[in-house]
BATOR-793663 format. One record per residue (C-alpha): x, y, z. Coordinates in pm, 1 decimal, decimal comma. Example, Ala and Ser with C-alpha at 12.3 -4.5 7.8 and 13.67 -1.06 7.14 Angstrom:
@east:1230,0 | north:-450,0 | up:780,0 .
@east:1367,0 | north:-106,0 | up:714,0 .
# end
This chain:
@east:12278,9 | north:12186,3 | up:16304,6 .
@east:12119,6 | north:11876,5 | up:16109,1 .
@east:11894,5 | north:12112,8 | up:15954,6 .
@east:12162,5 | north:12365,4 | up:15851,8 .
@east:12351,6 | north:12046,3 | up:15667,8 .
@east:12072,3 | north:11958,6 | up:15457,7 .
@east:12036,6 | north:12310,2 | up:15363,1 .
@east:12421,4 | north:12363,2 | up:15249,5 .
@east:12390,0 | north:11988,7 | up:15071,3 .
@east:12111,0 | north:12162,2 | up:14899,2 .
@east:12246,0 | north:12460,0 | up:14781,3 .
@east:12575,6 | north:12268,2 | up:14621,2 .
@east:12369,4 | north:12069,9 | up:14442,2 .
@east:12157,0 | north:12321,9 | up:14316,9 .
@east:12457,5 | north:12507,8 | up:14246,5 .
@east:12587,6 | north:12231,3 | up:14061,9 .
@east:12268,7 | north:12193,9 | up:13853,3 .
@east:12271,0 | north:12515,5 | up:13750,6 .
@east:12629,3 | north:12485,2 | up:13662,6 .
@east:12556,3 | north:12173,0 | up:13409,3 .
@east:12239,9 | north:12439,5 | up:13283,1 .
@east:12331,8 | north:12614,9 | up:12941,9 .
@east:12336,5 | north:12960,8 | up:12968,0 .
@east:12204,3 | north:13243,2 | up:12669,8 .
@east:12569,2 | north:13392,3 | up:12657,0 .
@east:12800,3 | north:13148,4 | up:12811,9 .
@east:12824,7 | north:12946,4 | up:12443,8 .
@east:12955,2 | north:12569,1 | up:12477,4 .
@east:12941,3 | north:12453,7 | up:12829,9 .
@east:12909,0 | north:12015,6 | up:12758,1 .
@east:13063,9 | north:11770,1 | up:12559,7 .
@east:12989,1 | north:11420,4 | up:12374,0 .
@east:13199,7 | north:11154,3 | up:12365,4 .
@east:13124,7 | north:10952,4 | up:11998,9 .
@east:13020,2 | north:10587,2 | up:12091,4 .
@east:12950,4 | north:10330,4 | up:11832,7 .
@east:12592,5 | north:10358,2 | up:11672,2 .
@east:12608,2 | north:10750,7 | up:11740,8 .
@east:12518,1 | north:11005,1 | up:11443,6 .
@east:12418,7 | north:11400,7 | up:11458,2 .
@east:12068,8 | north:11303,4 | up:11445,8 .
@east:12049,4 | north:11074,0 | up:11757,8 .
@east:12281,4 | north:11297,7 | up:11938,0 .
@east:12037,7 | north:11587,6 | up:11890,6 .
@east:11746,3 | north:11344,9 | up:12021,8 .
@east:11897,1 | north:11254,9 | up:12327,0 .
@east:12061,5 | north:11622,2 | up:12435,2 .
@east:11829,0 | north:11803,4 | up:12282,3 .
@east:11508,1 | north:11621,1 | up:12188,9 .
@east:11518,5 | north:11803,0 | up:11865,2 .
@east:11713,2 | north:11571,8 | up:11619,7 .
@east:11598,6 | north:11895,5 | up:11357,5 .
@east:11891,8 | north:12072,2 | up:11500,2 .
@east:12153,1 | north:11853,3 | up:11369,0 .
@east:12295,8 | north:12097,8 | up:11071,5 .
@east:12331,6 | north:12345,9 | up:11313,6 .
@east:12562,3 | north:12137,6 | up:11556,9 .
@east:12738,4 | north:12012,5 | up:11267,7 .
@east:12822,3 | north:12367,4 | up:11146,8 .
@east:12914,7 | north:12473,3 | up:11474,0 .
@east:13150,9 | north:12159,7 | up:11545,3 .
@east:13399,6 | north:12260,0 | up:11260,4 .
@east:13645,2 | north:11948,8 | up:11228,6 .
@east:13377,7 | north:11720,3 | up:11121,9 .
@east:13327,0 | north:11700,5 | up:10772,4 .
@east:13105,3 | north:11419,0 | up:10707,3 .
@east:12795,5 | north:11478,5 | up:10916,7 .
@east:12703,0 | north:11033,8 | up:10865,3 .
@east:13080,8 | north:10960,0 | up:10952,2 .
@east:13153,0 | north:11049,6 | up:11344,5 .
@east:13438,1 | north:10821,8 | up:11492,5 .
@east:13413,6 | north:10675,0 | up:11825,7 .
@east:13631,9 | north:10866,5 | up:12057,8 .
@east:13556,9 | north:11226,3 | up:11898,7 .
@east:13442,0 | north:11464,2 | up:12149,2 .
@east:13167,5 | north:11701,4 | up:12012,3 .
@east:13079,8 | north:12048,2 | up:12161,5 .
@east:12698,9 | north:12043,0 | up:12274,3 .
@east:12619,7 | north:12409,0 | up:12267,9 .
@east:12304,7 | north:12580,5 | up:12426,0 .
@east:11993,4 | north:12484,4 | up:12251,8 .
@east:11848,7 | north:12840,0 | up:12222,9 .
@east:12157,1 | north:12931,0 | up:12001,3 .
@east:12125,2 | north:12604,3 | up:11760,2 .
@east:11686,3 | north:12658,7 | up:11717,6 .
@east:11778,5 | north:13024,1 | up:11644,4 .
@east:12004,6 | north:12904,3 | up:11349,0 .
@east:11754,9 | north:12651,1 | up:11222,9 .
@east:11499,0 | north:12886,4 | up:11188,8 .
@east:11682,8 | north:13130,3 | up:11042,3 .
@east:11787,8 | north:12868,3 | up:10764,7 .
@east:11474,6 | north:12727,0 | up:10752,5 .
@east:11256,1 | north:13109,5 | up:10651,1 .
@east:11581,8 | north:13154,9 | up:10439,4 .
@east:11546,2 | north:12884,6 | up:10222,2 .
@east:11188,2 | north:12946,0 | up:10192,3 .
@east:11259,7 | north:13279,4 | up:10052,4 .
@east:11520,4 | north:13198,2 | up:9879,1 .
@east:11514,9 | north:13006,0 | up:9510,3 .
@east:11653,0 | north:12658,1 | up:9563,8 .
@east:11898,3 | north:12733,3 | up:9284,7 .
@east:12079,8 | north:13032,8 | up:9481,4 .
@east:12049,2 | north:12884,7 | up:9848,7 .
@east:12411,3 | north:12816,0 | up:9960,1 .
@east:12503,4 | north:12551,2 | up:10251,9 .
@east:12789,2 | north:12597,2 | up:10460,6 .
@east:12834,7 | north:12205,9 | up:10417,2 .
@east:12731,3 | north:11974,0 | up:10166,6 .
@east:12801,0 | north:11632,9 | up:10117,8 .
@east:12820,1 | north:11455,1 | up:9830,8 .
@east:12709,0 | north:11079,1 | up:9792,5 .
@east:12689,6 | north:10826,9 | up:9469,0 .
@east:12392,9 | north:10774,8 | up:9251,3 .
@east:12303,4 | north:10450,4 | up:9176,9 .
@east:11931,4 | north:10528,3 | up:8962,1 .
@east:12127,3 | north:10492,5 | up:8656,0 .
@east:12238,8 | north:10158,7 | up:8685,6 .
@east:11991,4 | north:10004,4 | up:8958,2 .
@east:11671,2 | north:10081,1 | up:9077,7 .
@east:11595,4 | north:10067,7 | up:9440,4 .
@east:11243,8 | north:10061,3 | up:9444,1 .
@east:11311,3 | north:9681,1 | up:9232,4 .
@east:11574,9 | north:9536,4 | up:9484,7 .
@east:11403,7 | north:9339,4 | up:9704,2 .
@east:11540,0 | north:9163,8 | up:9982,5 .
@east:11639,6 | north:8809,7 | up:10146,5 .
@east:11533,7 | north:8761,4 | up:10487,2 .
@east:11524,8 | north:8445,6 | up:10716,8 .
@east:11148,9 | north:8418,7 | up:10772,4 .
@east:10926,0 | north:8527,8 | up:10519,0 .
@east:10794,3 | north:8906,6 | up:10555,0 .
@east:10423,8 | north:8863,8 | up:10692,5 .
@east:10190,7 | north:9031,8 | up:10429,6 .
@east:9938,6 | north:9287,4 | up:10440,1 .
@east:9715,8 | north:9139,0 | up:10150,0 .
@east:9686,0 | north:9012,7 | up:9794,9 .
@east:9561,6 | north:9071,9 | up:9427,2 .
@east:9273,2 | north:8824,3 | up:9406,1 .
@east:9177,8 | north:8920,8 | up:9091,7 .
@east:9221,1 | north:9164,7 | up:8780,1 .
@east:9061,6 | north:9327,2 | up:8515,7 .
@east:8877,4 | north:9142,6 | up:8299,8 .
@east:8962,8 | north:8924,0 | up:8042,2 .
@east:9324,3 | north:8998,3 | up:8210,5 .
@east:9598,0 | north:8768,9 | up:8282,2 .
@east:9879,9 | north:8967,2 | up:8364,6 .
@east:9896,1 | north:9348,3 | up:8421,2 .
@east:10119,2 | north:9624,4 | up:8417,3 .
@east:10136,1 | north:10002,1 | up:8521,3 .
@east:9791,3 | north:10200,6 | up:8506,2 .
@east:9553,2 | north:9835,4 | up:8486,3 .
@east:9327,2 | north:9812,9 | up:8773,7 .
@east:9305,7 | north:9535,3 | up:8988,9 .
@east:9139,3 | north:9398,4 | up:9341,6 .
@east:9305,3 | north:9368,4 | up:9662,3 .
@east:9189,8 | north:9184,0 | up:9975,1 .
@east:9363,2 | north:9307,6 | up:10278,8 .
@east:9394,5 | north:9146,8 | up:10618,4 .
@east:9514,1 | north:9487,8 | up:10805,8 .
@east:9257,2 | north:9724,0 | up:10921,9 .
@east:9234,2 | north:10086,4 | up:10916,0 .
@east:9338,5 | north:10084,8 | up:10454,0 .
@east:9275,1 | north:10408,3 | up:10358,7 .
@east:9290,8 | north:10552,1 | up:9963,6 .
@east:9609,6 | north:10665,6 | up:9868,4 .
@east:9830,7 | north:10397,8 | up:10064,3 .
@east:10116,1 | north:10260,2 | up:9914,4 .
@east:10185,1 | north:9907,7 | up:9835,8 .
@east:10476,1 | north:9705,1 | up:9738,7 .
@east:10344,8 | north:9387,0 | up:9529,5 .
@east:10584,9 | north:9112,4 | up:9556,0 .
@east:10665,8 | north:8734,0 | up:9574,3 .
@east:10831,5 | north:8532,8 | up:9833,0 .
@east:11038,8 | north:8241,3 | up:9684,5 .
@east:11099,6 | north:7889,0 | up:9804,5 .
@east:11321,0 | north:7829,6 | up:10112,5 .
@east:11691,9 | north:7914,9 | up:10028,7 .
@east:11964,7 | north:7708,1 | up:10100,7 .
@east:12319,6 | north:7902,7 | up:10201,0 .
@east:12575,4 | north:7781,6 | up:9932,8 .
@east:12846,9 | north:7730,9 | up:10181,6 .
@east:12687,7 | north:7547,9 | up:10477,5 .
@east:12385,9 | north:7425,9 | up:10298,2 .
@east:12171,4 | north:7509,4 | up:10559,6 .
@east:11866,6 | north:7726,7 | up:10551,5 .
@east:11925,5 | north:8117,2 | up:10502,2 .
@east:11605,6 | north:8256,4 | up:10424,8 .
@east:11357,8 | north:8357,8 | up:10114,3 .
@east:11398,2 | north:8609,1 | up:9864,4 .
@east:11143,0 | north:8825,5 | up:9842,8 .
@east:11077,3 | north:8926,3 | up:9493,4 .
@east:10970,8 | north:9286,4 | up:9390,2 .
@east:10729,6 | north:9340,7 | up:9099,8 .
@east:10589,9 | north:9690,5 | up:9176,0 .
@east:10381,8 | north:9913,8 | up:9361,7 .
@east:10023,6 | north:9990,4 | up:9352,6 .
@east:9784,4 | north:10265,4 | up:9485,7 .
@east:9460,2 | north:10164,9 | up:9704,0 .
@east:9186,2 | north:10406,0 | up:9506,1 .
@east:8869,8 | north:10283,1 | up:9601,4 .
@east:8731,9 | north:10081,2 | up:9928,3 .
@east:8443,4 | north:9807,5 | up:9866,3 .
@east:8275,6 | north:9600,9 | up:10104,2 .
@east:8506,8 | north:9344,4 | up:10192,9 .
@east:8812,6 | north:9441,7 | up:9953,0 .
@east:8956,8 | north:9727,2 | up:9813,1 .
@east:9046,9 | north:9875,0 | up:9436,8 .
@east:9385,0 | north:9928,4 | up:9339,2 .
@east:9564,6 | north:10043,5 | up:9054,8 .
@east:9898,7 | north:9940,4 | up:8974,4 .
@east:10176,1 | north:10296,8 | up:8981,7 .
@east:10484,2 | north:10119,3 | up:8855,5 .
@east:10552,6 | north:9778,6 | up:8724,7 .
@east:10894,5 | north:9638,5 | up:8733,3 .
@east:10800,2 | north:9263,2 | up:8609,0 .
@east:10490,2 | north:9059,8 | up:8517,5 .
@east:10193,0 | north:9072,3 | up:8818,2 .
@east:9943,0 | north:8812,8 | up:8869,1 .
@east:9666,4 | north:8707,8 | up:9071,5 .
@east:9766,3 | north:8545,4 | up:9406,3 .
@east:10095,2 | north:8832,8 | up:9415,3 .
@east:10121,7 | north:8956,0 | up:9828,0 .
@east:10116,3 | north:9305,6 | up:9941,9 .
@east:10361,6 | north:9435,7 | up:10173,5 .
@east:10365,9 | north:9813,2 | up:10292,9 .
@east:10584,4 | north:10044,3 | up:10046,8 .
@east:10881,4 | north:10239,0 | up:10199,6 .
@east:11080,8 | north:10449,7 | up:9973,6 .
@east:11451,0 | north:10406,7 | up:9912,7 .
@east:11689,1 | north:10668,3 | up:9807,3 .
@east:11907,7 | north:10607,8 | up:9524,5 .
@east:12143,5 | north:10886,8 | up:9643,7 .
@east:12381,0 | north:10656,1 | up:9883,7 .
@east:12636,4 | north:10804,2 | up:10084,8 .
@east:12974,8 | north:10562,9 | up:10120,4 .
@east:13051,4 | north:10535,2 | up:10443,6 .
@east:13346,6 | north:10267,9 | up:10599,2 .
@east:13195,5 | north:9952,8 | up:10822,7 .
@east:13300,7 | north:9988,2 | up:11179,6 .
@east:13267,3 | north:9622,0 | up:11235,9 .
@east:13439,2 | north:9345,6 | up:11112,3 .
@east:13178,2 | north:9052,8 | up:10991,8 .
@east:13269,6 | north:8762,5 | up:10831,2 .
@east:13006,0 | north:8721,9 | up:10558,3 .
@east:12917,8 | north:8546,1 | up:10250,7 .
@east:12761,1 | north:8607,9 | up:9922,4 .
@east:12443,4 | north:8409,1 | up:10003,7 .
@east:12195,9 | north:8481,0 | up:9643,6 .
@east:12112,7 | north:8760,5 | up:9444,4 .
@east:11833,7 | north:8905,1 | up:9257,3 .
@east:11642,8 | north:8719,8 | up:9021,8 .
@east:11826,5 | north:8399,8 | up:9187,1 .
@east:12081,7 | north:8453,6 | up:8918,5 .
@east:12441,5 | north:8275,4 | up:9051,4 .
@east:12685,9 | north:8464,1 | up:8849,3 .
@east:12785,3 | north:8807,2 | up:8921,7 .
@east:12933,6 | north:9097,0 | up:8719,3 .
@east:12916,6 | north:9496,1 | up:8763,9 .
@east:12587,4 | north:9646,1 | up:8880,5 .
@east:12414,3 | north:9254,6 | up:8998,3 .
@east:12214,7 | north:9302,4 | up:9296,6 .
@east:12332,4 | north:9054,6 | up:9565,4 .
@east:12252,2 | north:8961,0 | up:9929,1 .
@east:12425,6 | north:8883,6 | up:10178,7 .
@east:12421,1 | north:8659,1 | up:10509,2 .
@east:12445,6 | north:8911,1 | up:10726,2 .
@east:12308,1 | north:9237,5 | up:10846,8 .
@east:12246,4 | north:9525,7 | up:11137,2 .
@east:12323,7 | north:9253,4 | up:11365,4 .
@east:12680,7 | north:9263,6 | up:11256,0 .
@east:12724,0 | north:9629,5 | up:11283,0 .
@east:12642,4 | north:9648,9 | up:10864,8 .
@east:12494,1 | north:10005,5 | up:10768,1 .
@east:12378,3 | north:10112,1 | up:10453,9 .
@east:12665,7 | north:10293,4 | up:10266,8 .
@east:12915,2 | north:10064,5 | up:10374,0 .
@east:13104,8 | north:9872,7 | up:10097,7 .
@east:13261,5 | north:9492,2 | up:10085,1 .
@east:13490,4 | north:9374,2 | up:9881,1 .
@east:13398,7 | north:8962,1 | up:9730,4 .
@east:13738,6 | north:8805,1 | up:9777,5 .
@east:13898,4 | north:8513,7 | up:9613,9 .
@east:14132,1 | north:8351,8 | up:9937,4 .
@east:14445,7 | north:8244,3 | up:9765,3 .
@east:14806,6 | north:7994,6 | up:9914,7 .
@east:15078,9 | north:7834,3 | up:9677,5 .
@east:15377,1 | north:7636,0 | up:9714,9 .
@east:15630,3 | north:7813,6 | up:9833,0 .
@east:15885,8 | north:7510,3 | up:9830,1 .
@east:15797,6 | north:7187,2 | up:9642,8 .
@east:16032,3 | north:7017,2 | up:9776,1 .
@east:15921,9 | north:7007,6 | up:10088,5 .
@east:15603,3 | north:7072,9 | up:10037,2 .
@east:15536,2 | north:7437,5 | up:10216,9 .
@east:15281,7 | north:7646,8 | up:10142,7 .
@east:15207,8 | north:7945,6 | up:10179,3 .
@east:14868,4 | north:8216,1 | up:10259,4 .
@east:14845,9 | north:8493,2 | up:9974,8 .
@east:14680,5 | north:8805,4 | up:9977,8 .
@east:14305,6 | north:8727,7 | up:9862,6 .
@east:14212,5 | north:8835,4 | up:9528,7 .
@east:13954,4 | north:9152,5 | up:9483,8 .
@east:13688,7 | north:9014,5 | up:9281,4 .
@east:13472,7 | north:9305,6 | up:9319,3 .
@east:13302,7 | north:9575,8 | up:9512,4 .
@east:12975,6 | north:9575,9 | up:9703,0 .
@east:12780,5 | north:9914,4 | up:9796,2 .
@east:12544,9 | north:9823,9 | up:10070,1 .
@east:12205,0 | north:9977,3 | up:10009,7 .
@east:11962,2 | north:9793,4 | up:10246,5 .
@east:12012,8 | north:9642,3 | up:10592,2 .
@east:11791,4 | north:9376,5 | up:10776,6 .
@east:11844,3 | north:9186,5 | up:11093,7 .
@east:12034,1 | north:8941,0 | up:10968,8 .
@east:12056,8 | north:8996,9 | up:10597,0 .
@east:12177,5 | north:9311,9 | up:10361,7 .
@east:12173,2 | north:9401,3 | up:10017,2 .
@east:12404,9 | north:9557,6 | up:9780,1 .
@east:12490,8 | north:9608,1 | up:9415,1 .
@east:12854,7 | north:9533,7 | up:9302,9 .
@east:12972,6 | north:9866,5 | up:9168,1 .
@east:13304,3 | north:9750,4 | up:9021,4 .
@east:13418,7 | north:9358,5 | up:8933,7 .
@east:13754,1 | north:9245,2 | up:8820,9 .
@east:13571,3 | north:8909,1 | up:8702,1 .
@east:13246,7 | north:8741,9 | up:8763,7 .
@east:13199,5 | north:8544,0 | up:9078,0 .
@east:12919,3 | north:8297,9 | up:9215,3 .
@east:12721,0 | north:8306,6 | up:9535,4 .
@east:12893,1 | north:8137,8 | up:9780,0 .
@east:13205,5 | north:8409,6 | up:9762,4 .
@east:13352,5 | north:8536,8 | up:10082,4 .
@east:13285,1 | north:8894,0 | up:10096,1 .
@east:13478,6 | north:9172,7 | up:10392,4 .
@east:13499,4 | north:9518,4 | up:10481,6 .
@east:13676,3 | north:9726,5 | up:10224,3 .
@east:13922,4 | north:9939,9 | up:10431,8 .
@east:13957,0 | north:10277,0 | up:10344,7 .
@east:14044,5 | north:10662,1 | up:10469,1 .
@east:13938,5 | north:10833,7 | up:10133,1 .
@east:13680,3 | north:10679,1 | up:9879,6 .
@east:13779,3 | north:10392,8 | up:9703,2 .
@east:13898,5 | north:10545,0 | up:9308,7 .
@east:13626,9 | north:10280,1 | up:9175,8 .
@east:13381,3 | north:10515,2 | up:9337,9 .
@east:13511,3 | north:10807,2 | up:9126,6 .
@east:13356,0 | north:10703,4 | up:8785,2 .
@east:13004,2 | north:10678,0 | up:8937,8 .
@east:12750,5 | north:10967,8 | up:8941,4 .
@east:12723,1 | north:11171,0 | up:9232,8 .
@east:12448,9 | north:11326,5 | up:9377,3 .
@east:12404,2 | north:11540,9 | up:9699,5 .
@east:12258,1 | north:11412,1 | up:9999,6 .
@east:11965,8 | north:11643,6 | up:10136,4 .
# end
């Protein structure tokens, strides 16, 4: 009797199993329940482990139109993963035969492109402890002082396994900054000047020749790895709500206008994702009665807007795409709140993201 239990347990659950199983004709059979933090991509990973297949469930899950903007709370169809490879590779060995000019997407979106006014390979960053480096320039060619794109110049490195052809970003870290609110320590900036090319290894350094030069590079300048940046940034809203500050900028300038690169004080950690965009507020009360003396909170004044296109821990970066006036570090900055792009989006470039 025991024995004939077990077996009945077993054949519900296996039952069951094969219930849960996607089936070649039986189309959507699961769902997904959005969570904070979730896109197509990691979806795909975790159901799937293909995160390739992520146009596919986006084409199939037709009320989402923004495949990098999923609310929390949206249920997505998972359907069988036999069905989505099939329509990846039949996109992929179509747009290999196809010219790029006449391939047609049954979804595109569109995103703003900030290479004419910015360049992201130049930002750098602010970060609370200094980024550890990989090497340095100790010296140049001769007879040299400063170089620029195309000179040649020697690297000592203090990672192993430098190979020709890696990518370096040269850069500077400056002295401890100081947050302009609190005063206490926020961090250094860390100062891009370019990017070089390792071309040739010696015993006990390396040659390197300098790809693109954004400002004057020296002997002594660090080396930290090079990871390329898209200037095609899709807006997206923040789903947090951080209280942040303007904490410096680029070039440690204090005054800032349309298209300054800024950082602020805070970062992933907050729930801040590239794309998202702040607005630098001016809080504002009055008098309402002078008499007695009331006063009175006012709606904060818009003093610009922020496109985030960087995220660290604790720190982002952004470039203020529109301004109303110029404001100094030290500003508060907050979530811009919207359901459709903000109109100051509208005059910018666009560009589609791939």
């Amino acid at each position: 009797m025991k024995s004939r239990t077990v077996y009945l347990c077993l054949l519900v659950f296996l039952a069951f199993f094969l219930w849960l199983l996607p089936s070649a004709g039986a189309g959507p059979t699961l769902k997904h329940v959005v969570v904070k933090g979730d896109n197509l991509w990691s979806i795909c990973q975790r159901y799937y482990n293909d995160p390739w297949v992520w146009p596919e469930l986006w084409e199939m899950n037709q009320f989402i139109t923004n495949p990098h903007w999923i609310r929390p709370g949206e249920v997505i169809t998972l359907y069988e993963y036999g069905t989505l490879k099939a329509k990846a590779e039949k996109r992929i060995a179509a747009a290999k035969k196809t010219p790029v000019k006449e391939v047609k997407r049954v979804k595109e979106a569109w995103g703003v492109d900030i290479s004419r006014f910015t360049n992201t390979k130049a930002l750098g960053f602010l970060q609370r402890d200094k980024e550890e480096p990989w090497g340095a320039i100790f010296d140049l060619e001769a007879e040299k002082v400063l170089v620029g794109k195309e000179d040649t110049v020697y690297v000592k490195m203090s990672k192993e396994g430098i190979k020709s052809g890696d990518l370096f970003t040269i850069c500077n870290i400056s002295n401890p900054i100081n947050h302009p609110v609190t005063g206490e320590h926020c961090g250094y900036i860390h100062v891009f000047k370019g990017i070089l090319e390792i071309t040739n290894a010696q015993e006990g350094y390396h040659i390197a020749q300098i790809r693109e030069s954004f400002r004057s590079i020296r002997k002594g300048d660090l080396l930290i790895p090079y990871y390329p940046a898209s200037s095609c940034i899709l807006p997206l809203p923040c789903q947090g709500d951080p209280t942040a500050y303007v904490a410096a900028a680029k070039d440690n300038l204090n005054l800032h206008g349309q298209f300054s690169v800024i950082y602020i004080d805070a970062g992933r950690n907050s729930g801040i994702m590239t794309g998202n965009i702040f607005e630098a507020i001016q809080e504002r009360e009055s008098i309402s009665d002078e008499q007695k003396g009331e006063r009175v909170v006012l709606p904060p004044t818009v003093l610009g807007k922020i496109l985030i296109l960087q995220t660290k821990e604790r720190t982002a970066t952004g470039v203020v795409f529109w301004a109303s006036k110029e404001f100094v570090s030290g500003v508060k900055v907050r979530p811009s709140r919207w359901d459709e792009q903000p109109k100051e989006l509208r005059a910018l470039p666009t560009c589609r993201i791939e």
